[in-house]
MINUKOL-737056 format. One record per residue: x, y, z negated of N, C-alpha, C, O in turn; residue in one letter; residue number from 0. Coordinates in pm, 1 decimal. Each point is the difference from the previous one (the first is absolute). Layout:
<nodes>
@n_east->X n_north->Y n_up->Z ca_east->X ca_north->Y ca_up->Z c_east->X c_north->Y c_up->Z o_east->X o_north->Y o_up->Z residuo->A num->NUM
...
</nodes>
This chain:
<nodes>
@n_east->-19073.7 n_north->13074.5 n_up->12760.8 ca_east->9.0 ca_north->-29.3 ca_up->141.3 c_east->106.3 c_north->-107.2 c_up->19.1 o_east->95.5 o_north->-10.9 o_up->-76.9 residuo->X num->0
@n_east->-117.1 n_north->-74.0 n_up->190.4 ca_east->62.1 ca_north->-150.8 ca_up->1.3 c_east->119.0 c_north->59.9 c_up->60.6 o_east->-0.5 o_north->113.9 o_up->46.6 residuo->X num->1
@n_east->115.8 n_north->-201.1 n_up->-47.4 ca_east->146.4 ca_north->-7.1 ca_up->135.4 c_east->-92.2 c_north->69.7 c_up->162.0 o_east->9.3 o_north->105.5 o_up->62.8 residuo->X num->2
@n_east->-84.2 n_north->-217.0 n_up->-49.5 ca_east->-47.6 ca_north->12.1 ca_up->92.2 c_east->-86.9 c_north->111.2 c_up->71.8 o_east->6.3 o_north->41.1 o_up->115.8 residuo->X num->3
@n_east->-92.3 n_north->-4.0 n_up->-223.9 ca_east->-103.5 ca_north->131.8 ca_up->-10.2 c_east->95.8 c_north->97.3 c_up->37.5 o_east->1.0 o_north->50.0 o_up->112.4 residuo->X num->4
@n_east->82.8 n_north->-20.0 n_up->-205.4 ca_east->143.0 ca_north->105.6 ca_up->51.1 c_east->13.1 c_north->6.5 c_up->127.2 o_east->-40.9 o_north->101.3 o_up->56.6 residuo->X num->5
@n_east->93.7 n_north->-194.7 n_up->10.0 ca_east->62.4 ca_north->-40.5 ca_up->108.5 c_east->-56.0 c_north->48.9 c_up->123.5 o_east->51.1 o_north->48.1 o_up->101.2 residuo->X num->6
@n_east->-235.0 n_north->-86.5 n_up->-155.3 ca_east->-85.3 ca_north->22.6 ca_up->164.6 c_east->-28.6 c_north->184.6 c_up->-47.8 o_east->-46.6 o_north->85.5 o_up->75.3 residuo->X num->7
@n_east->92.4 n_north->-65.0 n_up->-223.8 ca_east->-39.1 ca_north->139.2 ca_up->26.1 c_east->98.3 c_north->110.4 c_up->103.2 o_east->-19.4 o_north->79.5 o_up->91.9 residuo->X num->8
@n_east->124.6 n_north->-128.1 n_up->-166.2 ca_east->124.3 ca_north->68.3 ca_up->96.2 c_east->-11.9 c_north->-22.9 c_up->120.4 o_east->17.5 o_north->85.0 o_up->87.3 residuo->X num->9
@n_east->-54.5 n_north->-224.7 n_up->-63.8 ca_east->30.4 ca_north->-0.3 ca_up->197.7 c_east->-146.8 c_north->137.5 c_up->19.2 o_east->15.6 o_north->114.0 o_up->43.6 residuo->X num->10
@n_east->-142.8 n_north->-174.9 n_up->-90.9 ca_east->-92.8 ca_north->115.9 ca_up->48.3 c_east->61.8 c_north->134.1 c_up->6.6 o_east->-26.4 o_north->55.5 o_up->106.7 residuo->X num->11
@n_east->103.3 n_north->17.4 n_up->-189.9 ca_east->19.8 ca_north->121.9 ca_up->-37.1 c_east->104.6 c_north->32.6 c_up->102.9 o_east->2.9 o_north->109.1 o_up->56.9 residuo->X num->12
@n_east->112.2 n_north->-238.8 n_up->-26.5 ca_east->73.7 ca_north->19.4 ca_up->84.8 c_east->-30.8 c_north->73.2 c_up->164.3 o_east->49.6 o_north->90.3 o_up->67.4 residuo->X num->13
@n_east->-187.5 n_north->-213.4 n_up->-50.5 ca_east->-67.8 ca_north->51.3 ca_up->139.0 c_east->-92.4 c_north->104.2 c_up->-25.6 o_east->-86.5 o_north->-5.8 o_up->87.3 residuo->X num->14
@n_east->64.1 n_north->100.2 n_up->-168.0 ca_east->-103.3 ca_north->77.6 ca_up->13.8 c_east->133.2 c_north->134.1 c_up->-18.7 o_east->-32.3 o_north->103.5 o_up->58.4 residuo->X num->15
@n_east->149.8 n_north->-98.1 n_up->-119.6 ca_east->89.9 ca_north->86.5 ca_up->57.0 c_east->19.1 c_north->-38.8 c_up->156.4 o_east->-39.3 o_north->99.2 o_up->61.4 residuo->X num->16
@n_east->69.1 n_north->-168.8 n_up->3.7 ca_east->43.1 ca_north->-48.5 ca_up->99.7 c_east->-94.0 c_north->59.0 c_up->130.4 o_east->45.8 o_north->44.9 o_up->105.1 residuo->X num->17
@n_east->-182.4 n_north->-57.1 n_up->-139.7 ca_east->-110.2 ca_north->76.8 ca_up->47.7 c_east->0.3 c_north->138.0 c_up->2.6 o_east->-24.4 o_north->72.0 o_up->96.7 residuo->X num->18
@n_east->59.4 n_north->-33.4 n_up->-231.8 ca_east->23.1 ca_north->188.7 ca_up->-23.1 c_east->105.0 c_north->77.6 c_up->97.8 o_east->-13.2 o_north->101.2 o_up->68.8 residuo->X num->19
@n_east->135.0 n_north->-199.7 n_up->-93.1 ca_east->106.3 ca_north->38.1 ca_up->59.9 c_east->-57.9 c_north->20.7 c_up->171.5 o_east->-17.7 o_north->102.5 o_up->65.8 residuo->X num->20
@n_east->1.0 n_north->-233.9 n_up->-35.3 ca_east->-34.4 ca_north->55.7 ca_up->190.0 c_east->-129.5 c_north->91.6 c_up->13.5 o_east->-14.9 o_north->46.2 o_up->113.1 residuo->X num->21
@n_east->-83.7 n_north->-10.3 n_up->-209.1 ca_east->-75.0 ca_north->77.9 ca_up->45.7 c_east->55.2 c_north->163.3 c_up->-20.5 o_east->-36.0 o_north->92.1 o_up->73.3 residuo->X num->22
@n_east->119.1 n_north->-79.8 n_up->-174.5 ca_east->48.0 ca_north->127.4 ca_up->23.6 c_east->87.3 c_north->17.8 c_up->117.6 o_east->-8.5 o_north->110.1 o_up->54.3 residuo->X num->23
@n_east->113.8 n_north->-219.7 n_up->10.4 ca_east->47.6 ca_north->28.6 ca_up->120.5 c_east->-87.8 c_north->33.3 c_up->90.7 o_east->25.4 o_north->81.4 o_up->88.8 residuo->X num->24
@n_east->-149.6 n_north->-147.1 n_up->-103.2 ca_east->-110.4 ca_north->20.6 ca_up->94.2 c_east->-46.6 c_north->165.4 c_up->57.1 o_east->-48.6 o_north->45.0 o_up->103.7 residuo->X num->25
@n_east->92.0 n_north->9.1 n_up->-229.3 ca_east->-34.4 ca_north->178.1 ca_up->15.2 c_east->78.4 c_north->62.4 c_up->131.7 o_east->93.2 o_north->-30.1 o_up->74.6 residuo->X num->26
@n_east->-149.3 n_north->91.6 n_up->-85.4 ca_east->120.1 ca_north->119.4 ca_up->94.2 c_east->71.6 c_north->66.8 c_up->-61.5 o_east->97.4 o_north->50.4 o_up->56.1 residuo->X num->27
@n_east->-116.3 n_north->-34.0 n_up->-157.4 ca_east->122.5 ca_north->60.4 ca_up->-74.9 c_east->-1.6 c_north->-57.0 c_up->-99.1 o_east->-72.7 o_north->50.8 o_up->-85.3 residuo->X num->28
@n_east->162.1 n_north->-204.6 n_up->37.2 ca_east->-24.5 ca_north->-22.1 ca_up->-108.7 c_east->114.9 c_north->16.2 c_up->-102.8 o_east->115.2 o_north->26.4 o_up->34.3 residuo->X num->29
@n_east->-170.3 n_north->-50.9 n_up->-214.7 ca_east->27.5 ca_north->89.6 ca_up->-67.8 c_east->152.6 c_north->-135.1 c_up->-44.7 o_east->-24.1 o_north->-84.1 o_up->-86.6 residuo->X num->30
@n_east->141.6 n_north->84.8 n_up->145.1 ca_east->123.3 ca_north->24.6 ca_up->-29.2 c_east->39.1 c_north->-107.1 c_up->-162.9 o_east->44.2 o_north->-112.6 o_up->-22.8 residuo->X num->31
@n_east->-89.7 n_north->223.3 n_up->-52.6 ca_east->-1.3 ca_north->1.9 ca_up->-108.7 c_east->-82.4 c_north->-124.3 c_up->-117.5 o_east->38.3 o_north->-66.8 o_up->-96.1 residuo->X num->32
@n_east->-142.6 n_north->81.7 n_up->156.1 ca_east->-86.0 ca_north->-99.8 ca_up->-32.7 c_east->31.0 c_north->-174.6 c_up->48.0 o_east->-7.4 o_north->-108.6 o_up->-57.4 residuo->X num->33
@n_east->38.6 n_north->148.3 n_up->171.2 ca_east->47.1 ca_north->-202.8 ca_up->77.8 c_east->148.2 c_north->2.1 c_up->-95.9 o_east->54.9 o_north->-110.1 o_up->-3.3 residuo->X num->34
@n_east->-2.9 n_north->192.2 n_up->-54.0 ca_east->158.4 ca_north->-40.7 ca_up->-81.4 c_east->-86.5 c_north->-55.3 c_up->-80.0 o_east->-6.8 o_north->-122.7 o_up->-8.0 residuo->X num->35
@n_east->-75.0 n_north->206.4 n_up->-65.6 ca_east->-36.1 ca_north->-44.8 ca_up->-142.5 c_east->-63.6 c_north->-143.1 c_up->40.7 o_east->80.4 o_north->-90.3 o_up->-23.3 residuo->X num->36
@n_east->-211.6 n_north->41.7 n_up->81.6 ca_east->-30.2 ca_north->-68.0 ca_up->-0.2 c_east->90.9 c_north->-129.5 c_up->61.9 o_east->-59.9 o_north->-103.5 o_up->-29.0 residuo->X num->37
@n_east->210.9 n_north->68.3 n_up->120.7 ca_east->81.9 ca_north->-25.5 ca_up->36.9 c_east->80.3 c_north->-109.1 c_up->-159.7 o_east->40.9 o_north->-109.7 o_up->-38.0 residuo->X num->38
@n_east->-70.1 n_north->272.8 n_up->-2.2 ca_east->112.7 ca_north->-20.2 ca_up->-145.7 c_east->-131.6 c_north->-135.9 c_up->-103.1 o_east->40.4 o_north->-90.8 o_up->-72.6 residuo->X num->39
@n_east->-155.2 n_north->115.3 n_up->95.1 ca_east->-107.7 ca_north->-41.1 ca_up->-93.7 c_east->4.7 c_north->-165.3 c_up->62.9 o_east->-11.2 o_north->-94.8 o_up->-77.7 residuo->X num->40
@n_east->26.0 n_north->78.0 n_up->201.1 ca_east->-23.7 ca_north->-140.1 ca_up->66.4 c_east->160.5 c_north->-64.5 c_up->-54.0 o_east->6.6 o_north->-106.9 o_up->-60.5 residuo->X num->41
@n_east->85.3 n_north->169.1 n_up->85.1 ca_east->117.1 ca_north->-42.3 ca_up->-56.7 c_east->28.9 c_north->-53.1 c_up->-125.9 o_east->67.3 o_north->-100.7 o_up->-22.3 residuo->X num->42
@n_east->-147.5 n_north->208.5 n_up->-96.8 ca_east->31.4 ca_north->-102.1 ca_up->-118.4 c_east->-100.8 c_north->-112.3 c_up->-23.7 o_east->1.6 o_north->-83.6 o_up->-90.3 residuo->X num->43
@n_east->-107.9 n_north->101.6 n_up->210.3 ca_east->-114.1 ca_north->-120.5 ca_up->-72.8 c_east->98.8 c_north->-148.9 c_up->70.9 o_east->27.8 o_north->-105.1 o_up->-57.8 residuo->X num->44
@n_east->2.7 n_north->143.9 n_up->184.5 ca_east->60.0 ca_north->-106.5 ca_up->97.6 c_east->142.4 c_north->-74.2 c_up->-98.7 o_east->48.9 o_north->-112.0 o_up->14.8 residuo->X num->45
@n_east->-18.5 n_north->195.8 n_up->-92.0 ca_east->140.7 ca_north->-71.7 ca_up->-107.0 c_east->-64.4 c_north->-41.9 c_up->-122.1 o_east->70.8 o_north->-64.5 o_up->-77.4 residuo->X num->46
@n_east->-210.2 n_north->91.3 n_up->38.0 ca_east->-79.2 ca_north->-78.0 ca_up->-130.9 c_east->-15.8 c_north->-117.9 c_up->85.4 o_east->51.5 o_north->-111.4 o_up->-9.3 residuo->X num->47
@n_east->-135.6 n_north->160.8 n_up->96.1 ca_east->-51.4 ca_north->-235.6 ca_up->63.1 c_east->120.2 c_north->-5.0 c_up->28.9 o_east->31.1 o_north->-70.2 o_up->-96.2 residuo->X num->48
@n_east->101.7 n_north->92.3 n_up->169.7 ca_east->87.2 ca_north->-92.0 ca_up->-51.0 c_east->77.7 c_north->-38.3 c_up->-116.0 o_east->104.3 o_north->-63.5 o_up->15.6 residuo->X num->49
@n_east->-141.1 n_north->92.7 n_up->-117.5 ca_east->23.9 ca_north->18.9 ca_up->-114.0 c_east->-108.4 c_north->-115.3 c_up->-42.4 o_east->40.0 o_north->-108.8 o_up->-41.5 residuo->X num->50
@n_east->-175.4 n_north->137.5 n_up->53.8 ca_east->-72.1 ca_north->-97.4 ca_up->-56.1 c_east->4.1 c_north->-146.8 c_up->76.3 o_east->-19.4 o_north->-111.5 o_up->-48.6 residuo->X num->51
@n_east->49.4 n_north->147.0 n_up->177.4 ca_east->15.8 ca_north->-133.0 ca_up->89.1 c_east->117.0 c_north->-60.6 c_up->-32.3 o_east->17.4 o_north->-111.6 o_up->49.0 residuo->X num->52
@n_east->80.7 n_north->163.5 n_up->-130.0 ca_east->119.7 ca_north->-86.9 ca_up->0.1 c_east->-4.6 c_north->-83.4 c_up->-148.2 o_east->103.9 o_north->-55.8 o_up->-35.3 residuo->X num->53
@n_east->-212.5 n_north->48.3 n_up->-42.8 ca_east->-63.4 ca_north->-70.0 ca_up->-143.2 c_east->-36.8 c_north->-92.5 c_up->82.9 o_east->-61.4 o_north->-98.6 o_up->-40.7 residuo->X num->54
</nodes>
């Protein structure tokens, strides 16, 4: 996989946490626990592209 290939994978993966995250707020009771984790999951992808963006 290219620099680049990487790059558009993370941003995708970035916004499809990003998506997860507001649909569980979306609940009426949502699960807490789960928006950390996924929170925590957008966080380390968001410090790889800058990581890969700074090559």
């Amino acid at each position: 996989m290219s620099h680049q290939e990487r790059l558009e994978a993370l941003k995708t993966r970035h916004q499809a946490l990003e998506t997860a995250i507001a649909e569980e707020h979306a609940h009426s009771h949502p699960d807490e626990v789960r928006i950390s984790n996924l929170k925590k999951q957008k966080l380390r992808i968001k410090d790889e592209i800058a990581g890969l963006s700074a090559h």
